[in-house]
PAZAPA-4460 file (N, C-alpha, C; in steps of 0.05 Angstrom, whole numbers, plus 32768, in hexadecimal, padded with zeros to 4 digits):
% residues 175
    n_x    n_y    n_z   ca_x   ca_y   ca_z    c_x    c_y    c_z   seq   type   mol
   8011   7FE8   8000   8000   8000   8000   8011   8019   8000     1      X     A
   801C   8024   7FE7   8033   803A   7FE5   8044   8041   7FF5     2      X     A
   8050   8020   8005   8064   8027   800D   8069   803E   8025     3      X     A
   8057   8039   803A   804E   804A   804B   8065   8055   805F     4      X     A
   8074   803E   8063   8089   803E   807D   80A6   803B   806A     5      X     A
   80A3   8035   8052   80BF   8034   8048   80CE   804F   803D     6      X     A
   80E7   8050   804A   80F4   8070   8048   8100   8077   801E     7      X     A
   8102   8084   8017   8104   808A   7FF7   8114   809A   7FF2     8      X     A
   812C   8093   7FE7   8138   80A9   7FDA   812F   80BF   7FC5     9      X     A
   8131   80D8   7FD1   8125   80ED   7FCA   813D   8103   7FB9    10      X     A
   8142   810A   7FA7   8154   810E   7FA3   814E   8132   7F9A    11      X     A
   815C   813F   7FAF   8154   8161   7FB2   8161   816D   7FA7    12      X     A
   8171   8165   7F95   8186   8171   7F89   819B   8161   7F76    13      X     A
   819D   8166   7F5A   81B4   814C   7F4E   81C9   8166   7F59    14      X     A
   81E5   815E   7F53   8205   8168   7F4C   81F8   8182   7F45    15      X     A
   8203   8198   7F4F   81FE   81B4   7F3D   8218   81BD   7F33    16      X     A
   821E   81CC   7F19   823B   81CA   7F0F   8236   81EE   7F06    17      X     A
   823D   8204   7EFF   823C   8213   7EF3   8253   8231   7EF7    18      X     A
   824D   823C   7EE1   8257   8255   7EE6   824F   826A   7EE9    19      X     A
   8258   827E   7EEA   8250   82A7   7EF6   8261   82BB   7EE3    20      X     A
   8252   82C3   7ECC   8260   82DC   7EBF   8257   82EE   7EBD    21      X     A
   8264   8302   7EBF   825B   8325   7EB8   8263   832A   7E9F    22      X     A
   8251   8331   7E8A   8269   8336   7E76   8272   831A   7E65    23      X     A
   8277   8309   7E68   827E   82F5   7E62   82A5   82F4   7E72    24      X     A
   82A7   8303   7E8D   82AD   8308   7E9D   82AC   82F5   7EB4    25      X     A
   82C2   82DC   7EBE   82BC   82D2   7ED3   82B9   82E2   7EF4    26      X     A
   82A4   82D9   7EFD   829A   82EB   7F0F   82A5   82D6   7F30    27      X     A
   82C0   82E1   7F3F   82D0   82D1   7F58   82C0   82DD   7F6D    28      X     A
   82B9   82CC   7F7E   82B4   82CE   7F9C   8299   82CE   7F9B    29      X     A
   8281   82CB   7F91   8265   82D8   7F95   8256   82B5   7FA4    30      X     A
   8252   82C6   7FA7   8238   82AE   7FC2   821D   82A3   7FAB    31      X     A
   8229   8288   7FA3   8211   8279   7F9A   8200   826C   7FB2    32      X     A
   81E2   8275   7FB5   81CE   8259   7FC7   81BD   824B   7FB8    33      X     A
   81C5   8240   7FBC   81B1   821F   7FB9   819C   821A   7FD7    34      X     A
   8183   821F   7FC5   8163   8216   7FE1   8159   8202   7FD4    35      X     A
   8156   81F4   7FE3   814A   81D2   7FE3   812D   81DA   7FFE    36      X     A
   8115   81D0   7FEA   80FC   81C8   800C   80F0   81AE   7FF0    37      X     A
   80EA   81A1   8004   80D5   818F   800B   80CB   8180   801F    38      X     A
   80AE   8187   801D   809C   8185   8034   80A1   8169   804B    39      X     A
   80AF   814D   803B   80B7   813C   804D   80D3   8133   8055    40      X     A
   80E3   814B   8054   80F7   8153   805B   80F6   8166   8071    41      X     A
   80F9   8170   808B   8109   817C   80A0   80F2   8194   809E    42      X     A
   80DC   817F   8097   80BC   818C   8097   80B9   81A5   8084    43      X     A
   80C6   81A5   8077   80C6   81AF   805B   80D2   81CD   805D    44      X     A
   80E3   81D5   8074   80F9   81E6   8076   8105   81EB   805B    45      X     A
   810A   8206   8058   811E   8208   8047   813F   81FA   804A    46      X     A
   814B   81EE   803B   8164   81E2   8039   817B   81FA   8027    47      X     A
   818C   820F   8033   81A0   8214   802C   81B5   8214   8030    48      X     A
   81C4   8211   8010   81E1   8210   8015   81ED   821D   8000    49      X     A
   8207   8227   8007   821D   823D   7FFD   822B   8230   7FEA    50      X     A
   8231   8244   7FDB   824D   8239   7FC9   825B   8256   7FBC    51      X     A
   8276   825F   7FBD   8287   8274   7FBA   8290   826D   7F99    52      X     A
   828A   827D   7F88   829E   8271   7F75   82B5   8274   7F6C    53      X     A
   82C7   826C   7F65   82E3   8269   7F62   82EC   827C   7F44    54      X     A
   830B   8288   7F4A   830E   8295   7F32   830A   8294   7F1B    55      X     A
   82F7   8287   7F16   82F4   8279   7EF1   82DC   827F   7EF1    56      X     A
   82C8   8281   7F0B   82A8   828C   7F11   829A   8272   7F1A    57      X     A
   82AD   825D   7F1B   829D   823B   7F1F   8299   8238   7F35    58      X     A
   827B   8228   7F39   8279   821F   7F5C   8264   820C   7F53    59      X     A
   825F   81FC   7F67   8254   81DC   7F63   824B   81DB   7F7C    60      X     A
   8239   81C4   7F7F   8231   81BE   7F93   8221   819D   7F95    61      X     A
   822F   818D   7FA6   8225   8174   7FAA   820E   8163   7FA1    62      X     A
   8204   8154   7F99   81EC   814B   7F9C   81DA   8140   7FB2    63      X     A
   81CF   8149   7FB4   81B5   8143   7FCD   81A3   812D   7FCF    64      X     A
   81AB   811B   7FDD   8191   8107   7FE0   818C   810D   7FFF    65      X     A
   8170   8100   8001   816B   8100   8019   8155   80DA   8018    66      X     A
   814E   80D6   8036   813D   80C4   8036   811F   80D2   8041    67      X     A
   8108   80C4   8035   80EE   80D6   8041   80DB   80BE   803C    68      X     A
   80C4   80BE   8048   80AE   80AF   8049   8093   80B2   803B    69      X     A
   809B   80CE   802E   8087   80DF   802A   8083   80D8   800E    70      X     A
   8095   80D1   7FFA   8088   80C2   7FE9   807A   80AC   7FE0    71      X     A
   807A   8098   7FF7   8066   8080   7FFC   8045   808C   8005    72      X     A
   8047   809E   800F   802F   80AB   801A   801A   80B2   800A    73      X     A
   8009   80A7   7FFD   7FF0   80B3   7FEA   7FEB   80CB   7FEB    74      X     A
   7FF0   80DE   8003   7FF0   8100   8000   8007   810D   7FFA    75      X     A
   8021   80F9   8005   8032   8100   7FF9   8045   8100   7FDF    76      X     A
   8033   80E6   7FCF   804B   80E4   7FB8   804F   80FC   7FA4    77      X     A
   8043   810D   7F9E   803E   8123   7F88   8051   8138   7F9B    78      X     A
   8056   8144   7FB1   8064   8153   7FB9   8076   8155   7FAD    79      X     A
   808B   816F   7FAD   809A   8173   7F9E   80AB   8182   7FA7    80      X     A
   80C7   817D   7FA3   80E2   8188   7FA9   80ED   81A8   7F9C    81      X     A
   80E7   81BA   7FA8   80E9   81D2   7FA2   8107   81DA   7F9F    82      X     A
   810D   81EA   7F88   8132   81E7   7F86   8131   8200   7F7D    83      X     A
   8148   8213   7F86   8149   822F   7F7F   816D   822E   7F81    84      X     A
   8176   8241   7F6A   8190   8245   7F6F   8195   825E   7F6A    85      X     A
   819D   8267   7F74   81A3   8284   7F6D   81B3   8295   7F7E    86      X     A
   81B9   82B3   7F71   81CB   82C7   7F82   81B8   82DD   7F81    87      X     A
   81C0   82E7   7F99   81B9   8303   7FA2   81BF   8317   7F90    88      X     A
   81B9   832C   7F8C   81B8   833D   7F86   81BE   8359   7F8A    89      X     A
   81DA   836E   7F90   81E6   8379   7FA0   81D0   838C   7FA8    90      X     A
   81C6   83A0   7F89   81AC   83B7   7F88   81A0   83AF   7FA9    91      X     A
   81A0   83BE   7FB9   818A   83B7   7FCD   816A   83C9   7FC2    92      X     A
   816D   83D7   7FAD   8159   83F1   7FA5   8149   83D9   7F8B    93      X     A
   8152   83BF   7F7E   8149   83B5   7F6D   813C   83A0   7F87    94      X     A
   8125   83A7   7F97   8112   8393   7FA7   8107   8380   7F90    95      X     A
   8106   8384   7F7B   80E4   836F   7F67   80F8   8355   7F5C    96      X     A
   8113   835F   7F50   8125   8346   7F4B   813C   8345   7F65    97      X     A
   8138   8340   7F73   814C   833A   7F87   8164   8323   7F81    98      X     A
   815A   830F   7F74   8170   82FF   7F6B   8172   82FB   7F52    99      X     A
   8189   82ED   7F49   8189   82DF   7F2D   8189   82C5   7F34   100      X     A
   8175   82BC   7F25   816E   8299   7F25   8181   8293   7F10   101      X     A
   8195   8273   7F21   819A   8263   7F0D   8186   8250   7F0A   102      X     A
   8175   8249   7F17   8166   8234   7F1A   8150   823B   7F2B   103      X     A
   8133   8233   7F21   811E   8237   7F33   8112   8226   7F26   104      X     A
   8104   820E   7F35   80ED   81FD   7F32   80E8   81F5   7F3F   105      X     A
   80D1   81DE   7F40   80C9   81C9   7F50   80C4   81AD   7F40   106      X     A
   80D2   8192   7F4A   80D1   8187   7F41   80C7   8167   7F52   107      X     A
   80C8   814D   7F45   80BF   8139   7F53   80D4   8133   7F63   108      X     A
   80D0   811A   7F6D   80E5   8117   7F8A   80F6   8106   7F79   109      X     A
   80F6   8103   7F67   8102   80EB   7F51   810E   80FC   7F42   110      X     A
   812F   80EC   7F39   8143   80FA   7F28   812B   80FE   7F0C   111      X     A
   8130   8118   7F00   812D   8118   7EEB   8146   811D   7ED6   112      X     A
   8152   810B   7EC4   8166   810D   7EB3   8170   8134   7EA3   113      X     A
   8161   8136   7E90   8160   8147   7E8C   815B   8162   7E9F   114      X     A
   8151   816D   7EB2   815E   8182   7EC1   8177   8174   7ED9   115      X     A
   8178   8159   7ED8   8191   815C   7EE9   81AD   8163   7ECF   116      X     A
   81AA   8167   7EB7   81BA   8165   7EA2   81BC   8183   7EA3   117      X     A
   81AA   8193   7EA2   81A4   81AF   7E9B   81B7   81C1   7EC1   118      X     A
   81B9   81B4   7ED5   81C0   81BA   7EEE   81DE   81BC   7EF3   119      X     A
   81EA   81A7   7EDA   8207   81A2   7ED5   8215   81B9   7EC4   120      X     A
   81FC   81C8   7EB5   81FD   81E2   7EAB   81FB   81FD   7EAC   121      X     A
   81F6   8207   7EC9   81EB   8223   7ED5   81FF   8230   7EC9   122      X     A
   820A   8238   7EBD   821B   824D   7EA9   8209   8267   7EA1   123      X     A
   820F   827D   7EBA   81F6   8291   7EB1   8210   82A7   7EBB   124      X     A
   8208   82C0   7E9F   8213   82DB   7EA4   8202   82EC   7EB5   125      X     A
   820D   82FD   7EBF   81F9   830C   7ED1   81DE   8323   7EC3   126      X     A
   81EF   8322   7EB0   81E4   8339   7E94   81C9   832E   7E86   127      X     A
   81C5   830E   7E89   81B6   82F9   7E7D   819B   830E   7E87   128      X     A
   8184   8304   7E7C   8174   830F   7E80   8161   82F1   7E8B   129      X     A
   814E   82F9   7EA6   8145   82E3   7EAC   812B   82D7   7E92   130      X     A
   8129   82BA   7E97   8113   82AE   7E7C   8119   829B   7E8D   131      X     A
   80FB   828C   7E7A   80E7   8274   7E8C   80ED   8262   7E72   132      X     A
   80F9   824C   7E82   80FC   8231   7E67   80EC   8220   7E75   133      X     A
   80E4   820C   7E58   80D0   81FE   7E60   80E0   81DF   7E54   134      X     A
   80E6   81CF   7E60   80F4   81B0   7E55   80DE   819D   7E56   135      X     A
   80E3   818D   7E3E   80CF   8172   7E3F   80DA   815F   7E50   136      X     A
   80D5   8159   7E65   80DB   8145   7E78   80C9   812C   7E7B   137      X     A
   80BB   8133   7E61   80A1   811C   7E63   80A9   80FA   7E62   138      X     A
   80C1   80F5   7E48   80C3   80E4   7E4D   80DA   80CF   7E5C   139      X     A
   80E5   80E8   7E78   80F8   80DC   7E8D   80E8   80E6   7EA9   140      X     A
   80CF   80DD   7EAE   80C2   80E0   7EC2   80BC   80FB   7EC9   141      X     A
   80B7   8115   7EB6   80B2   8129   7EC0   80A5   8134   7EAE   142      X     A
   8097   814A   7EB4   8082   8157   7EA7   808C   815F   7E8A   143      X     A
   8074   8161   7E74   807F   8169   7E5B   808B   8189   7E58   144      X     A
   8080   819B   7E66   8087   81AD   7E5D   808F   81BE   7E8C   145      X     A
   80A3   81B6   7E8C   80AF   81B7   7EA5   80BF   81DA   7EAB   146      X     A
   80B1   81EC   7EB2   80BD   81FC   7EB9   80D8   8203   7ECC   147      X     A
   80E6   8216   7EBD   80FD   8212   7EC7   80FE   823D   7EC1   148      X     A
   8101   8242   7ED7   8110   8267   7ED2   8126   826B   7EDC   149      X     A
   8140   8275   7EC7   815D   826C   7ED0   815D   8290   7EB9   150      X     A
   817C   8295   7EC7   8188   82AC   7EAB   819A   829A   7EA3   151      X     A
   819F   8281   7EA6   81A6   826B   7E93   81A7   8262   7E79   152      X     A
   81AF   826D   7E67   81A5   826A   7E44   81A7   8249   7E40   153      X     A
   819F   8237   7E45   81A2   8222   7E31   8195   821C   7E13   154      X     A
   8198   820E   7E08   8192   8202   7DE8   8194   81E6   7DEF   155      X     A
   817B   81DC   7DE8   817A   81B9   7DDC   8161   81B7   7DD6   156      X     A
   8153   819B   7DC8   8142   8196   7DBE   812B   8191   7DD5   157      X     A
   812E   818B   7DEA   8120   8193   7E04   8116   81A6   7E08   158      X     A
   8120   81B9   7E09   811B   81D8   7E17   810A   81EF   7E04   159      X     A
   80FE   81F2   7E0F   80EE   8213   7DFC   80F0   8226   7E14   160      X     A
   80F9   8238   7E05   80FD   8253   7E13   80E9   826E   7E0F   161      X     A
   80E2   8277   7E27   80D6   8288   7E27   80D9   82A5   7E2B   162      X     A
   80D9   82C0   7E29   80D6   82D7   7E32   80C4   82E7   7E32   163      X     A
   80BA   82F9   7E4E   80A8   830B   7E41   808C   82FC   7E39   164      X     A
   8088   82D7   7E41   8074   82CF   7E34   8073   82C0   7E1F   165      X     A
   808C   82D3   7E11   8084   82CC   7DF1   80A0   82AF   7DEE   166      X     A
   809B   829F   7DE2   80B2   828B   7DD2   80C4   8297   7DBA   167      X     A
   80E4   8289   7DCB   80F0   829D   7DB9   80FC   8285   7DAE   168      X     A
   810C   828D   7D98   811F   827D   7D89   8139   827E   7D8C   169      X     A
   8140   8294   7D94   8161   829C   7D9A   8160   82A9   7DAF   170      X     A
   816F   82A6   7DBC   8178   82BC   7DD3   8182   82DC   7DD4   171      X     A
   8187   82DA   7DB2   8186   82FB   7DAB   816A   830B   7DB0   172      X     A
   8152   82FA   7DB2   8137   8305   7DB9   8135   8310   7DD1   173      X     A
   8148   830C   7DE3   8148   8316   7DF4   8158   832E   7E02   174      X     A
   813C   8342   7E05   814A   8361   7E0A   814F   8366   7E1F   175      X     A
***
């Protein structure tokens, strides 16, 4: 009966790998966080952790598993692992964008291939302009059209990119 009492690897996070440019400018010392919640985890507390990046602008961060019960639970199997990566923002006068997202979603408690692939890639300039991608994760256990808002530019046959709403084709569409 879904595994009521048996504990589940929950996986809150694959490997995160990326870089920080200004300019196309490596950007040394800036405070990457990584927030991890889910609800059957440490009762669904926010989970953060730091990472400095190194003179080249690189910083990484571990992969996360945890054990939880909460996906055997009929109220709990659909819950979902909330993942945000991002930096602050020095402006204290810019309150509406306070950070730049490398990563913002929510996803299942189950590896999904494809954004753990896209996580090994946070390669975002600061100059990037934020957009909402959408990856087909349909056929590696995740939704077809899976939101994802990063100033992250990727390209693959997965991903459609958005700005402003509108679907763009190039990233020159973006002003």
């Amino acid at each position: 009966m879904f595994g009521l009492f048996k504990r589940h690897e929950v996986e809150m996070s694959p490997e995160v790998r990326g870089r920080i440019t200004n300019g196309d400018k490596p950007v040394a010392g800036i405070e990457v966080v990584r927030s991890l919640m889910y609800e059957g985890y440490k009762k669904g507390k926010e989970q953060k952790e730091y990472a400095l990046t190194d003179t080249k602008g690189q910083f990484s961060f571990e992969k996360r598993i945890i054990k939880s019960r909460l996906p055997g639970d009929m109220f709990g199997a659909n819950m979902p692992v909330m993942q945000s990566i991002y930096i602050e923002k020095d402006d204290p006068k810019d309150q509406d964008d306070h950070y730049y997202f490398l990563w913002s979603t929510s996803k299942s408690w189950r590896s999904i291939p494809p954004l753990s692939e896209l996580m090994l890639q946070l390669n975002a300039d600061l100059q990037n302009k934020e957009v909402h991608h959408e990856i087909n994760a349909g056929n590696y256990g995740g939704r077809q059209r899976h939101p994802v808002i990063s100033i992250c530019y990727w390209k693959g046959e997965l991903i459609s990119t958005y700005f402003n709403n509108e679907l763009i084709a190039s990233y020159d569409e973006v002003i």
